[in-house]
C-alpha positions in Angstrom: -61.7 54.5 -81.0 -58.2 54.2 -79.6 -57.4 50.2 -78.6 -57.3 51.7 -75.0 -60.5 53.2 -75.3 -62.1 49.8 -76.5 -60.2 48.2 -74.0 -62.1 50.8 -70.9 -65.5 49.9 -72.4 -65.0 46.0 -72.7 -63.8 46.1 -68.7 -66.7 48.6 -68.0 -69.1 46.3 -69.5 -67.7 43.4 -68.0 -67.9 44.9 -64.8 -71.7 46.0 -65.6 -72.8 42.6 -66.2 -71.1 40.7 -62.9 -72.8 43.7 -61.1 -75.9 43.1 -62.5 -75.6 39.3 -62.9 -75.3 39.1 -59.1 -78.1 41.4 -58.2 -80.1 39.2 -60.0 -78.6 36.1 -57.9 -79.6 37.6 -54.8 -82.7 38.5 -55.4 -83.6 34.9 -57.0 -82.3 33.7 -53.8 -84.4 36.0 -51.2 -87.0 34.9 -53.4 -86.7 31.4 -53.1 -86.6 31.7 -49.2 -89.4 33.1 -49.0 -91.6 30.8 -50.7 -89.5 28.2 -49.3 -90.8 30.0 -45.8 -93.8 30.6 -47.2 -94.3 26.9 -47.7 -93.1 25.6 -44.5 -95.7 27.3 -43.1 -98.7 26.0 -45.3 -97.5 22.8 -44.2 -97.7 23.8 -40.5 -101.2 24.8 -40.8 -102.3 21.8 -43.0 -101.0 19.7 -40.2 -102.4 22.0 -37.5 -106.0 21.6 -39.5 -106.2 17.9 -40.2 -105.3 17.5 -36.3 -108.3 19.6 -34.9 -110.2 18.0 -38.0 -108.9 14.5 -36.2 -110.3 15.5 -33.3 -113.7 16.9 -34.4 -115.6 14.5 -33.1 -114.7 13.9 -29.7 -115.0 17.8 -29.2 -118.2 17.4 -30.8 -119.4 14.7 -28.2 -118.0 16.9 -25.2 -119.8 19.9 -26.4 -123.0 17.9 -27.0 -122.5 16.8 -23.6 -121.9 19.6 -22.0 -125.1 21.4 -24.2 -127.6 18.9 -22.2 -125.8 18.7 -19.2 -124.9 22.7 -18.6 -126.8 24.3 -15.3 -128.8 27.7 -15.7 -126.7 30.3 -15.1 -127.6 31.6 -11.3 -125.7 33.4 -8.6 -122.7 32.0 -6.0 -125.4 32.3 -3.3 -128.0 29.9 -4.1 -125.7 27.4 -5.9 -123.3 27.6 -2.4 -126.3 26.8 -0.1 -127.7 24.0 -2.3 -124.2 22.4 -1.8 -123.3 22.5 1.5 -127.0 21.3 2.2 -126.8 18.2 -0.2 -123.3 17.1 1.6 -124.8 17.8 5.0 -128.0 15.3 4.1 -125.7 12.7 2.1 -123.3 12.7 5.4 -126.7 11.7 7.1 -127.8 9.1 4.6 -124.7 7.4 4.5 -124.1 7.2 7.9 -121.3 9.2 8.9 -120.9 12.1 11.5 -120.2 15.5 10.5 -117.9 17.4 12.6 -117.4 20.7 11.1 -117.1 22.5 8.1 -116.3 25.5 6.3 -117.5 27.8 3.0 -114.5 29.1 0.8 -115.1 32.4 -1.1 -116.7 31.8 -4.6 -114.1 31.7 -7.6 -116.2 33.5 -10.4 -114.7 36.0 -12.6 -116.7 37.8 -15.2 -114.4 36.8 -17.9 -115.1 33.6 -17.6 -118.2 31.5 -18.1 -118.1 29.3 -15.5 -118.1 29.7 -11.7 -116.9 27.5 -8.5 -118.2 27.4 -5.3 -116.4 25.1 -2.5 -117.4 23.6 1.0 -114.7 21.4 3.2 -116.5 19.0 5.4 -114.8 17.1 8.3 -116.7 13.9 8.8 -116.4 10.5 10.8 -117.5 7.6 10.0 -116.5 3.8 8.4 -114.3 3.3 5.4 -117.4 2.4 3.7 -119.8 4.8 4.5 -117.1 7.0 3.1 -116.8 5.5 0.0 -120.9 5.4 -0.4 -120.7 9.2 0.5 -117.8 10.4 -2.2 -119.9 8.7 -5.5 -123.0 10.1 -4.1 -121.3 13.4 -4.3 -119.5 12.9 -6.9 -121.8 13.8 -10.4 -120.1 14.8 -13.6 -123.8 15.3 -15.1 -124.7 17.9 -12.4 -120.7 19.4 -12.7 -120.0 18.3 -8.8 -117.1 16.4 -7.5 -115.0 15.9 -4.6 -111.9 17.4 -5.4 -109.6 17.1 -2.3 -109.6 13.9 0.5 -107.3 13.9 3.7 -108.3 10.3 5.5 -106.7 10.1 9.3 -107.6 7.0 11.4 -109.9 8.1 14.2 -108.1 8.3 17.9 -111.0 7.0 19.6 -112.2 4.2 17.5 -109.6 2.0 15.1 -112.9 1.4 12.8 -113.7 4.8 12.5 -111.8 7.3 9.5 -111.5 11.1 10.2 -112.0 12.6 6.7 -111.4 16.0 5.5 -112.8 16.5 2.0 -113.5 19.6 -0.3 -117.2 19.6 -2.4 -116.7 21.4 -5.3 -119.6 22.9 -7.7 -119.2 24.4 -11.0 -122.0 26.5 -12.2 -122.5 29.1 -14.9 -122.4 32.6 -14.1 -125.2 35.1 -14.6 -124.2 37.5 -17.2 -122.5 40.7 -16.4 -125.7 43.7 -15.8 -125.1 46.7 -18.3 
């Protein structure tokens, strides 16, 4: 072989292993991205997991809760009527006067589990009659509460409150008929 000819091979091969060499770089390198990536996100869900594991036990208690406190599931119909007649006798118990009131539409979806019926009642009456009527409606355990209050003073009679409130009642819906 020729000096020039040895020459042409040493570049060649020189040239062969920078192309190699830094193939090899780059793919060390993607790969230790990736399991750089890769590891961030084990971390995330570690994290993600010992919070809802954190939190087990006050989910747990809700869901107990809601286990022996959740209604039967029924229609709009009957749960609506039973509603509007409990704040109609509670406004009498209590002492106010009921002026008016009105049924909204049921919001029920068959996607969801639960229902909501609502009734706004305009009543009269003293501050603490009110106040006696809103915690007897009020009842987390029978999933009922008072979910809107407008107080006005009364024209007529400065001891007197105009009160506009809306009686809302979650229930469970019946399940969808095949």
């Amino acid at each position: 072989m020729s000096p020039r000819e040895k020459k042409l091979l040493i570049f060649f091969a020189l040239g062969g292993f920078l192309v190699i060499n830094l193939l090899g770089f780059n793919y060390f390198t993607t790969k230790r991205l990736d399991v750089q990536r890769q590891h961030q996100t084990a971390k995330t869900k570690l994290q993600t997991a010992q919070m809802i594991s954190a939190s087990r036990e006050a989910v747990e208690s809700q869901m107990a809760w809601l286990a022996n406190n959740e209604p039967k599931p029924s229609d709009y119909q009957p749960v609506q009527t039973a509603l509007q007649q409990l704040a109609e006798k509670e406004v009498t118990v209590v002492g106010l006067t009921l002026k008016s009131q009105k049924l909204f539409p049921p919001e029920q979806s068959r996607e969801l589990h639960y229902g909501r019926v609502k009734v706004e009642l305009s009543v009269l009456g003293t501050e603490e009659a009110l106040y006696r009527w809103f915690d007897h409606l009020n009842s987390p355990e029978s999933l009922r509460c008072v979910t809107y209050i407008r107080l006005s003073p009364n024209k007529e009679d400065d001891t007197k409150i105009d009160c506009r409130a809306w009686v809302e009642q979650w229930f469970v819906l019946l399940p969808a008929s095949s």
